[in-house]
Every structure is written in structure tokens, then in C-alpha cells.
C-alpha positions as CSV (number, residue, x, y, z in Angstrom):
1,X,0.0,0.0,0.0
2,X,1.2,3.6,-1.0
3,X,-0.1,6.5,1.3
4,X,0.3,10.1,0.1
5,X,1.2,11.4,3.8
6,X,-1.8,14.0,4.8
7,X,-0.6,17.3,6.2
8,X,-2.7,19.6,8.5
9,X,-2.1,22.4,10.0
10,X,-4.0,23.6,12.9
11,X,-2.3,26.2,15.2
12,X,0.0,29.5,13.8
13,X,1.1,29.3,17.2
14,X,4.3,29.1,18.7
15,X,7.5,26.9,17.2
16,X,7.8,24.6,20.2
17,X,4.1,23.8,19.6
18,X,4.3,19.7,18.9
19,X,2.9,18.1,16.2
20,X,0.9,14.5,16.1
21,X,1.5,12.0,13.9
22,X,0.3,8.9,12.7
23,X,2.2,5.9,10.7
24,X,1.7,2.6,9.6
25,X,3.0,0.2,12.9
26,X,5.3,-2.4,10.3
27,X,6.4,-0.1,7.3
28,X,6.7,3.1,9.3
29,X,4.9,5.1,6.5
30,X,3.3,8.3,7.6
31,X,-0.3,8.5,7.2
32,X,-1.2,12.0,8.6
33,X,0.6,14.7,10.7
34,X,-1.1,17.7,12.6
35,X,0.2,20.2,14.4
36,X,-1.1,20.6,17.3
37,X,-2.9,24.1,19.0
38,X,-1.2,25.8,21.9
39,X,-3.0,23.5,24.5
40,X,-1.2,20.5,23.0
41,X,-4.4,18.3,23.1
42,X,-6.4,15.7,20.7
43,X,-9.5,13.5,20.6
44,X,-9.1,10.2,19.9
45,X,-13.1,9.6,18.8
46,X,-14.8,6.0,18.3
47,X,-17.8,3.8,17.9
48,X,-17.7,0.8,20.0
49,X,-17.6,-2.2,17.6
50,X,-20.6,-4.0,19.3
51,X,-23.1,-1.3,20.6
52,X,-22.0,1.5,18.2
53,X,-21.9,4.1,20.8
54,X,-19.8,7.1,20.3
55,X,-16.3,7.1,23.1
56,X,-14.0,9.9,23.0
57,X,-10.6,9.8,24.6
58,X,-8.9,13.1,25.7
59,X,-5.0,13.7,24.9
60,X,-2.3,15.9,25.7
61,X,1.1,16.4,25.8
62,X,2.2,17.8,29.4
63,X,6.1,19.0,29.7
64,X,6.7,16.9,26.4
65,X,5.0,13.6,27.9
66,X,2.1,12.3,25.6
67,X,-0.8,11.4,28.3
68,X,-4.3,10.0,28.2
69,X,-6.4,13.3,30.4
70,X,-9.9,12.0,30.5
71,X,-12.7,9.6,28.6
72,X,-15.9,10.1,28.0
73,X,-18.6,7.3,27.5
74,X,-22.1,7.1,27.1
75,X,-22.8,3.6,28.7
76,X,-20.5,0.7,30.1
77,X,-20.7,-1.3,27.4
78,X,-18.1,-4.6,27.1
79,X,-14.8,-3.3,27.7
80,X,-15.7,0.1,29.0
81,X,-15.6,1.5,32.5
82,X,-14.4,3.1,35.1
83,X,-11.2,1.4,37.1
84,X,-11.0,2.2,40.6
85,X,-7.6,3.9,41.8
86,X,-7.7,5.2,37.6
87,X,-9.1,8.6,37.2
88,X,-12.3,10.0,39.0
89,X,-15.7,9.0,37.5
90,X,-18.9,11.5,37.3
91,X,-21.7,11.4,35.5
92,X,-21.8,13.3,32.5
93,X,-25.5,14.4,33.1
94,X,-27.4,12.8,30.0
95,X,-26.9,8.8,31.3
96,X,-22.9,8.9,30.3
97,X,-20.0,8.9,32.1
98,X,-16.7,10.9,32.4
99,X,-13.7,9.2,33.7
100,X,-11.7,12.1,34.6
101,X,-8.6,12.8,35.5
102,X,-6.7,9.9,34.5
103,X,-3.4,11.6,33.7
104,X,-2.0,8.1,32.5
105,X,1.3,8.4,30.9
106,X,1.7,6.7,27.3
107,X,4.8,4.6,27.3
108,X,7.3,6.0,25.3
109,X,5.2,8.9,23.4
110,X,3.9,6.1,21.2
111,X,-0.1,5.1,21.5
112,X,-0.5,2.1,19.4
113,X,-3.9,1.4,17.6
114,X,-5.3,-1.0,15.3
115,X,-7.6,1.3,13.2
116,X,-11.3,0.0,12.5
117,X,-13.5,-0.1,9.7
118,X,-15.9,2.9,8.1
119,X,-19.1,2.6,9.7
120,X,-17.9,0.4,12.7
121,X,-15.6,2.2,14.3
122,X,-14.7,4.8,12.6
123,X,-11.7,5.9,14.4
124,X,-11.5,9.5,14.2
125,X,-9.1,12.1,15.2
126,X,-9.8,15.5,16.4
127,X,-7.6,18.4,16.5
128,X,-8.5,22.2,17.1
129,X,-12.0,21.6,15.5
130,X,-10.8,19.5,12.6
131,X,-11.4,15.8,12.1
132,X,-9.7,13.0,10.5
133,X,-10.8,9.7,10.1
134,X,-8.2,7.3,10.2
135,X,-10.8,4.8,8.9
136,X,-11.0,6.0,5.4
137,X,-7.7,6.5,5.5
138,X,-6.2,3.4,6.4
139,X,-8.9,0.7,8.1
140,X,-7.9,-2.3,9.5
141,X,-4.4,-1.2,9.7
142,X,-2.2,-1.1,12.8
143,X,-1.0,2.5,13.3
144,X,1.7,4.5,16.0
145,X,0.7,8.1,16.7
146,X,3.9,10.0,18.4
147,X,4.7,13.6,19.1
148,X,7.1,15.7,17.8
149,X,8.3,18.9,16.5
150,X,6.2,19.9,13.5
């Protein structure tokens, strides 16, 4: 497979601002890279493969370390939840759940992530208000997303 490497830029903000990128796990090949606003931070957006419900996982970089901030959820489906001693749950006020303040380091500045189909769970990032679906753009794929300078 041949990927002509997606560009985005989000943020005329400052040089050390970081930027997010996403390549193929085995070949290394670069998929998409965004820079990233000010505040460092990206949505991670997906459908749960069985229910369909919409999750969205909150990112950031804090003093160059990539971390996982917050989720949000609108049911415990299989494989969701809250993890006691991980984060602080609430409800989110419409029958869904925040787990927040997680502040869970990724390993290494690399978040590993085998990308879904279109219409199942379109895996979908979200930067400064734009979105990218990884799903279109390379489904069923195993992709690294790592930070950087831009």
C-alpha cells in the first residue's frame, strides 16, 4: 500500500508547539501529521464495535510527555468502564460517564492502535475543531501516533 502522507495544520502558534503524527505500525509510513494548538491536546473519537456508541478519549502532551487526560462514555458497554484507583468517574449528566482525570502516561510517546472499519468504528481524530478519520484512510491497519516537532 502507498499512502500520500496527509498534512494539517492547525495552530500558527508558537515553534515549540508539537505536532501529532500517525504511521503505519510495520512499514513506518506516515499517514497524517497535525500540528497541534497551543494547548497540546487531541481527541481520539470511536464507535464501540458491538453497541455503536460514540467514546472519545482526551489527549495531551504535558512538559513533552504524551498522556491519556480524561474519557468520555455514554454507557459501560463490554470493555468500558471506570477502574477504581484510575481517574475519578462523574456522570456526565445525560446517562454517560466521564472518567476524569486519569493523567496516565503513554509509554514512550507512542499510542499504538489497530484502526477499524468505516461505519464500525470509525476511528476519528480531532484536532482544534478539525477531524480526521483514520478509517477512510487506512482501516484495518495497525498505526503509532507520536509527538514531535512539527
Amino acid at each position: 500500500m502507498v499512502l500520500a502522507p496527509l498534512s494539517l495544520a492547525c495552530s500558527s502558534g508558537p515553534s515549540d508547539v508539537q505536532a501529532l503524527s500517525v504511521h503505519l505500525f510495520d512499514s513506518g509510513e506516515p499517514v497524517v501529521t497535525i500540528d497541534l494548538p497551543e494547548d497540546a491536546a487531541w481527541v481520539l473519537q470511536w464507535r464501540h464495535s458491538v453497541t455503536g456508541i460514540l467514546v472519545k478519549d482526551y489527549f495531551a502532551v504535558q512538559e513533552g510527555q504524551m498522556m491519556l487526560e480524561q474519557s468520555h462514555m455514554p454507557a459501560f458497554d463490554a470493555g468500558l468502564g471506570h477502574i477504581p484507583g484510575r481517574g475519578r468517574l462523574e456522570s456526565d449528566g445525560a446517562s454517560g460517564y466521564w472518567v476524569r482525570d486519569i493523567d496516565e502516561p503513554i509509554l514512550g510517546n507512542r499510542f499504538v492502535l489497530r484502526v477499524g472499519d468505516v461505519g464500525v468504528n470509525d476511528h476519528t481524530l480531532i484536532v482544534a475543531g478539525q477531524q480526521v478519520n483514520l478509517s477512510t484512510l487506512v482501516p484495518r491497519q495497525r498505526v503509532v501516533m507520536t509527538i514531535g516537532a512539527p
